[in-house]
N, C-alpha and C positions, 0 to 999 in steps of 0.2 A: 915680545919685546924683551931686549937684552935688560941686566941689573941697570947698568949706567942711564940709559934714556927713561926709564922708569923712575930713578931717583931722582934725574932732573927734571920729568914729569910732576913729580911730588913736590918736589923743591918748589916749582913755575905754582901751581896752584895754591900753596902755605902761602906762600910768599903773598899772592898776590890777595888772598884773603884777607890776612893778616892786615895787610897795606888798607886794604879797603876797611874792614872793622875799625883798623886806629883811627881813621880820619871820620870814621860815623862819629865814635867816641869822642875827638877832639871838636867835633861838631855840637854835639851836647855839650860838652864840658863849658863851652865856648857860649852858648845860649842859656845860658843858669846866673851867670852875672848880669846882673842890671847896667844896664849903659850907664858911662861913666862913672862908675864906683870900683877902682881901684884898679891895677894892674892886671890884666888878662894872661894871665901865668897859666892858668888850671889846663887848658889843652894842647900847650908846647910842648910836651913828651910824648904826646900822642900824634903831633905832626910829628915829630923826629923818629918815631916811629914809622909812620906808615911811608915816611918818604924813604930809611932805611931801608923798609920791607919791598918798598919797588926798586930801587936801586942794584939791590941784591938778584932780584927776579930778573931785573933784563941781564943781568950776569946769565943766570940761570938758562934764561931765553934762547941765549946765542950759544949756549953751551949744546943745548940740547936741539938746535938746528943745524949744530956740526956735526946730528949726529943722526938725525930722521931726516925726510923731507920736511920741505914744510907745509905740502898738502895736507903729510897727517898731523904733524905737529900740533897745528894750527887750529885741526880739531877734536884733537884727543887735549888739549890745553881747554877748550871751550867749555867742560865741564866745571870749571872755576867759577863759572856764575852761579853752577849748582849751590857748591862749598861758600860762597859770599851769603847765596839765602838762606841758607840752612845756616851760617853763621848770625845771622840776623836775626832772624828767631833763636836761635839759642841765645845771644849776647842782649837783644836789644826786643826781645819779645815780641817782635814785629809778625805781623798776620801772615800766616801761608793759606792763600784761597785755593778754588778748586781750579784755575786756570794756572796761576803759578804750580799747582804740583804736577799738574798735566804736562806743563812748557819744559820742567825738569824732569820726570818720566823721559817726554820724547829726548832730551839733551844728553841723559843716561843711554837711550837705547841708540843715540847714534854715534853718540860715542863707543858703546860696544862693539857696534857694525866697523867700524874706522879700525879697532882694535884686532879683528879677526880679519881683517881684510890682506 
C-alpha cells in the first residue's frame, strides 16, 4: 500500500473511533443527570465531537476510494471495530471476553490476507 491510502486508511479508522468513543462518552455524560434537574449541557461537546469526527471520516472515505477499490477498501477499513473495542476498554473499562478477542483475532488476520493480496 502506497503512503497516501495508508494515511487515509489511518485517517478512516481515528476518525471513526473517535466518533464512536464521543458519543459512548456523551451517552454517560447524558445518563448522570437526574431527569429534569437542570439543563443537559454535560454531553454536547461530545456530540459535536463525534459528529465532527464522522463528518471528517466520510471526507476520508471517498478520498481513499479515489484511490483503492472498494473491495479492499471496504475491508482493510473493517478493522475499525477492532480500534472501537479496544478503545472501549481502554476509555470505558468495558469487558473484552474470550469470543470478542477471538472475533478480532480473525478481523486482524483477514484483514492481513486483504492487505498482501
Amino acid at each position: 500500500m502506497n503512503l497516501a491510502p495508508a494515511l487515509l486508511w489511518l485517517a478512516c479508522v481515528s476518525l471513526n473511533t473517535i466518533g464512536h468513543l464521543a458519543f459512548k462518552q456523551a451517552a454517560l455524560l447524558g445518563t448522570r443527570r437526574p431527569l429534569g434537574h437542570g439543563p443537559q449541557t454535560s454531553g454536547k461537546a461530545w456530540i459535536g465531537v463525534g459528529v465532527a469526527s464522522f463528518m471528517f471520516r466520510f471526507f476520508s472515505w471517498l478520498a481513499l476510494l479515489s484511490l483503492v477499490p472498494l473491495s479492499k477498501a471496504i475491508l482493510i477499513v473493517s478493522c475499525d471495530i477492532v480500534a472501537v473495542m479496544l478503545g472501549g476498554r481502554v476509555f470505558f473499562a468495558e469487558a473484552l471476553s474470550v469470543p470478542r478477542i477471538v472475533a478480532a483475532l480473525l478481523i486482524g488476520a483477514g484483514v492481513a490476507l486483504v492487505g498482501v493480496s
